[in-house]
N, C-alpha and C positions, 0 to 999 in steps of 0.2 A: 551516545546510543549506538548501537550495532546491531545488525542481522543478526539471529541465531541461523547456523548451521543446519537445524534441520525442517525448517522451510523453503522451500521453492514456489515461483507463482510459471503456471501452468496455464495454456490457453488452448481451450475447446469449443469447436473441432480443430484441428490443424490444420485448416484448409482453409481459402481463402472464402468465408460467408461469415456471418455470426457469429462473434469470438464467444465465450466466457471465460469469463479471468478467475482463476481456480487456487487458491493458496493449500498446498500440500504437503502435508508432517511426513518427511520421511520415515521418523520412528515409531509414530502411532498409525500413521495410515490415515488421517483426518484429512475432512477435504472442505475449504469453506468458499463459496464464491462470491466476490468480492466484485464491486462495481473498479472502475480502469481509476479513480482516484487513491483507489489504495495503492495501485500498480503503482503509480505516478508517485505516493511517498515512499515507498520502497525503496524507489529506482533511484528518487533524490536523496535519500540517503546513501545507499551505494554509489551514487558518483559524484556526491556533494554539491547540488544542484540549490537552490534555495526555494522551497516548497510553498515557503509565502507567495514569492512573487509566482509561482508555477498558479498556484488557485488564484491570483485575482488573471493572471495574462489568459492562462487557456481556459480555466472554469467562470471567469467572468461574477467570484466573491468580491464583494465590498470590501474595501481597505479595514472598515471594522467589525465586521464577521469572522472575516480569515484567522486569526488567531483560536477562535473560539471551534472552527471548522477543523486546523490544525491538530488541535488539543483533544477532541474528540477520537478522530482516527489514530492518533499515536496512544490513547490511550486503550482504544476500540485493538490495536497490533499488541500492545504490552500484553492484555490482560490474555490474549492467546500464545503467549511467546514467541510472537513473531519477531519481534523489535525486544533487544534487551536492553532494560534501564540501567546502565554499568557508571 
């Protein structure tokens, strides 16, 4: 799996209060906000991070959840083109 190109995650305001995490289509102009777990699989796919162990260490999922919480969000990124299925 790989990033598409033409998303970016964006975070509003840019100043230190109240983030929101903003996934931005540079080609369409779409904008979706996303809670920080989505950041969090992005991010472990861009730097190859293991996303299982990231939800049960920082999100405090069940060892038998995780997968199913996994599977969700990477399919929740596919069906937006976020995340290509290559």
């Amino acid at each position: 799996m790989q990033i598409s190109k033409n998303w970016f995650i964006r975070f509003e305001p840019n100043f230190q209060t109240t983030q929101n995490t903003i996934l931005f289509n540079k080609v369409s102009g779409e904008l979706f906000e996303v809670t920080e777990v989505y950041y969090d699989c992005i991010n472990s796919l861009r730097i190859g991070v293991d996303f299982q162990a990231l939800l049960m260490e920082k999100y405090a999922v069940n060892a038998g959840d995780v997968i199913d919480v996994e599977d969700t969000i990477l399919k929740n990124l596919i069906s937006l083109g976020v995340i290509l299925n290559e």
